[in-house]
N, C-alpha and C positions, 0 to 999 in steps of 0.2 A: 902656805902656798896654795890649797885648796880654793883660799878665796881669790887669787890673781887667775884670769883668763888672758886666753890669746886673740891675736884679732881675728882670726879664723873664728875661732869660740864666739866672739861677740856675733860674729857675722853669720852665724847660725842661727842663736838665738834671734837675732832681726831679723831672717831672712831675707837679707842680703849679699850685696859681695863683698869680698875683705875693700876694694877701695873705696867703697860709701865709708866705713867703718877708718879706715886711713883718714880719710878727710872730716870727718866728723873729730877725729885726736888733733887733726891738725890745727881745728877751727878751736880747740879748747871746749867742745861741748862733750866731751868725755876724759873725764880726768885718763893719763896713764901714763906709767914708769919705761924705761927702756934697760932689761938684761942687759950682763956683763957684753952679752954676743949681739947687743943693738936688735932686739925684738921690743915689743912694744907688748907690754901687762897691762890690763885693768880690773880693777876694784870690782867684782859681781856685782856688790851691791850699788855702787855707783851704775853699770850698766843696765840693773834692772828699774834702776832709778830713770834713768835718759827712756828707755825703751815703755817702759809707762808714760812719763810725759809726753813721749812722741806718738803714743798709741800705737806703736810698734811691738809690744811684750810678746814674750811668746803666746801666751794665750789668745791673741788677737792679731798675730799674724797672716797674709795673705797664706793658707798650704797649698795654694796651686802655686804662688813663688817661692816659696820654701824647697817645694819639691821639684823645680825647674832647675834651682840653682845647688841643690846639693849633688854634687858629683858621686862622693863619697858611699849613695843610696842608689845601688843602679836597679834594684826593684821597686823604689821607692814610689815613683813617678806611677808606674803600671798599677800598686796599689791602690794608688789613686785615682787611678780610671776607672778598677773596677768596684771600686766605693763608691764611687761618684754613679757609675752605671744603677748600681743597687739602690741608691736612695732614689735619682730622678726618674726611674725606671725607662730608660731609652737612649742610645749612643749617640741618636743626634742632637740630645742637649746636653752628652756627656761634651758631643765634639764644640757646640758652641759655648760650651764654659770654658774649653780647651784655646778658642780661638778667642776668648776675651781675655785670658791671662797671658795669651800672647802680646796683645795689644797694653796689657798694663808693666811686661817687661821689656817692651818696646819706651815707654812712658818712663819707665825707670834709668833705662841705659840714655836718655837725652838728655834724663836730670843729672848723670854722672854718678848713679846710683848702683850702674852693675857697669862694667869694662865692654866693650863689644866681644871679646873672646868668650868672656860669660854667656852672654847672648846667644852669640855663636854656637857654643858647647850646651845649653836650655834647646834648643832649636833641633840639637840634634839627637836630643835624650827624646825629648818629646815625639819626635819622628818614628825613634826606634820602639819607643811604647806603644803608638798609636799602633805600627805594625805587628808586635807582636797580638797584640788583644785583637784586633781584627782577624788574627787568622781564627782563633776560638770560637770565633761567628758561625753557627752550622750555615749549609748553602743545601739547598734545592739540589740534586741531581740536575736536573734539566733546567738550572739556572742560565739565563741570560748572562754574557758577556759583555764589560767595559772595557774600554782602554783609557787608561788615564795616562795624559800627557802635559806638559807644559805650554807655553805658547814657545816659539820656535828658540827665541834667544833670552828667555828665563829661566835664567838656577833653582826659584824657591821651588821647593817640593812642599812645606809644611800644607798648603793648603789643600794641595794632591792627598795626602793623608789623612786628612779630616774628613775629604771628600769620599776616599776611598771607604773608611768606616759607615760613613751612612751609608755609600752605597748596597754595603756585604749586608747590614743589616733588614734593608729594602729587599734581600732576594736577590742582587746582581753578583754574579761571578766578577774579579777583576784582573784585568790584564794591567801589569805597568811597566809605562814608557818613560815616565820621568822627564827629565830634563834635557832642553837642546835637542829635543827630536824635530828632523825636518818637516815641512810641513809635506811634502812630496813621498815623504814614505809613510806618513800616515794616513795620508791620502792613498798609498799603495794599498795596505793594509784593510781600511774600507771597505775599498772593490773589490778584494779577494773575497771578502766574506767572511763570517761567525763570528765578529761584534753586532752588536744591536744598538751601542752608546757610543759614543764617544764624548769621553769628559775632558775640556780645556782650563787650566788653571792661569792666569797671569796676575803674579803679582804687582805692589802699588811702584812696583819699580820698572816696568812695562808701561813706558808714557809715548808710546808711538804709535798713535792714534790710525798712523794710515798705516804701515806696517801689518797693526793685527786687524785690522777692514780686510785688508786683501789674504790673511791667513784665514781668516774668518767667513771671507766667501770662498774659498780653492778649498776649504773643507766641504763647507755646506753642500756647496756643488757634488762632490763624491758621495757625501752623505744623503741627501735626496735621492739620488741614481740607486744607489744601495739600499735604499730605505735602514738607514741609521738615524737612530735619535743624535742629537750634539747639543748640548750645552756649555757654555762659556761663562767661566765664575772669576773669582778675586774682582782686587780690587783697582786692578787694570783694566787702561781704555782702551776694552772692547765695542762695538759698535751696540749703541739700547737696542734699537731693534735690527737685527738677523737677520738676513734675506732667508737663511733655514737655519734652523734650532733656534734655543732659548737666551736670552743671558741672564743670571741669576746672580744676585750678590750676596744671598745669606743662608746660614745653612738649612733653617726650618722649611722656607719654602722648598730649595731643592731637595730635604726631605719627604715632601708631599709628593712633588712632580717625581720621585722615585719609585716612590709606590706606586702609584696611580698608573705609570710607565709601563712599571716591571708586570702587573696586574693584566695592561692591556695586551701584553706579548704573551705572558705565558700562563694567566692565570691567576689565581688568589695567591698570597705567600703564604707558605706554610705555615702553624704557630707552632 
């Protein structure tokens, strides 16, 4: 019995989800028996067999998909951050390795390689690691303030949090707003005073072009008044050029425009 795995087990070893793994027995490209109680066994050997030929083996598996989709690893993911931190020495190419295994389990859940709820549950592991490892970031005392926010009627937050890591690491303190905040209270918030940034996130699911022009000017507007930086990212259509602030679509640059920001307001960042 040692040598019979479950699909879950297969689906580890691939790093995948059990319905890649379901449909892969289905298609006959992996021999497997069904228990008395209708579970589905297969052959190790036969699956180390498949996951070679597929160049999927464990030892050549994606570990930023591995670690997005094992649930079962709730430190596992964070690990991985700060491995990844240590080798490339810098969180904002931790964050952009972070946002290209996004895009590659995005790739996988079209191919019907991971379920959306998968998806779903990677999305929110990832969130929750990126948060925690962000706070570990020391800060300046007299750090500058962000508020990071969504565009008025987007849910995704993942890019808020990637955003959020470069930022702390630049030297900014951060405020977060998250998701569905109106544009009218952010705008309040502004004029009040003690940000210095304000970061806008819309995802590629933010296709209302006039929508975020007129959110994008009712900020600007308060943020020149106030003298606020604002930046506008993802991969929503935001306006290329701003009547005030930036729009940026990748993380290295707005790693640079971070520094160079935070430098101008308060100073060198500390090492």
């Amino acid at each position: 019995m040692d040598d019979l795995v479950s699909t879950r087990e297969v689906a580890r070893l691939a790093g995948v989800g059990p319905s890649a793994v379901k449909r892969w027995a289905d298609a006959g490209q992996i021999p497997s028996a069904r228990t008395a109680g209708g579970h589905r066994r297969f052959v190790r050997a036969e699956v180390e067999r498949f996951l070679r030929e597929r160049g999927g083996g464990r030892e050549d598996r994606d570990p930023w998909i591995a670690a997005l989709l094992d649930a079962r690893d709730a430190l596992g993911l964070e690990a991985l951050l700060l491995a990844e931190r240590a080798r490339m020495g810098a969180w904002y190419r931790v964050a952009e390795a972070a946002g290209a295994a996004l895009a590659r389990l995005g790739t996988l859940w079209r191919a019907g390689e991971v379920t959306i709820l998968e998806e779903h549950l990677a999305s929110e592991r990832l969130s929750r690691a990126l948060a925690r490892v962000g706070e570990t970031v020391p800060l300046d005392r007299g750090a500058p303030w962000a508020l990071l926010a969504t565009a008025e009627k987007d849910d995704h937050t993942l890019g808020l949090s990637l955003a959020e890591l470069v930022l702390r690491e630049a030297g900014w303190a951060t405020l977060w707003a998250g998701r569905y905040t109106p544009t009218a209270e952010l705008a309040a918030v502004v004029r009040r005073g003690g940000v210095q940034l304000l970061a806008l996130s819309a995802s590629e699911a933010s296709e209302d072009a006039v929508g975020l022009r007129r959110e994008a000017e009712a900020l600007g507007r308060a943020c020149r008044v106030a003298g606020v930086a604002l930046v506008l990212g993802g991969g929503g259509a935001w306006p290329e050029r701003p009547r005030h602030g930036l729009r940026l679509r990748a993380i290295e640059p707005f790693h640079r425009w971070a520094v160079a920001e935070r430098e101008r307001r308060s100073g060198p960042t500390p090492a």
